[in-house]
Phi, psi and omega in degrees: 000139171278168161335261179352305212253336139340284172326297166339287221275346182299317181289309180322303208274346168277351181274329184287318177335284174327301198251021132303295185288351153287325187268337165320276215266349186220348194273170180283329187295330189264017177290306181307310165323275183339310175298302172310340183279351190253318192306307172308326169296311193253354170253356182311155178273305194300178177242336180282308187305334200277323202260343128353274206280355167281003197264342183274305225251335167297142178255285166359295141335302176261024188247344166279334214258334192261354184237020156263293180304018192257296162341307234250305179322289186283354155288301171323290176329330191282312165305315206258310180101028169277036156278108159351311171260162165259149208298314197250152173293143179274134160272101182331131179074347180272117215091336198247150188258127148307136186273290180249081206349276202273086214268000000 
């Protein structure tokens, strides 16, 4: 693979990456979440819990955390052959057997 088309996909994958972890941490839909996750953040007693519940309200933070499942997703795809799209162009008609010759 080249440099060029490395880069490409570098990018690609970076852009959903970004507006997962932008709409998580700043939109009005994840607000009610958000709030509780801030609230739990500055009163919790634990310390796992306080840096737990900073992982919602950081987009820095949580934009690593959106890029490990992104990883596990497009790995699983690679490994498995769970891609969304197909490696080869489909062709009409190519596979399939008619249920009946002779109508």
């Amino acid at each position: 693979m080249s440099i060029t088309l490395n880069l490409f996909w570098l990018f690609a994958l970076a852009i959903p990456i970004a507006c997962v972890a932008w709409t998580v941490t700043h939109e009005e839909i994840f607000r009610e979440p958000r709030e509780y996750c801030k609230r739990e953040c500055q009163e919790a007693r634990s310390v796992l819990k306080r840096k737990f519940f900073y992982l919602f309200t950081c987009e820095f933070c949580f934009s690593y955390y959106v890029t490990i499942l992104f990883l596990i997703i497009t790995l699983q795809a690679a490994l498995f052959g769970l891609a969304w799209l197909p490696a080869r162009p489909v062709r009409p008609g190519v596979g399939r057997q008619p249920i009946h010759e002779h109508l």
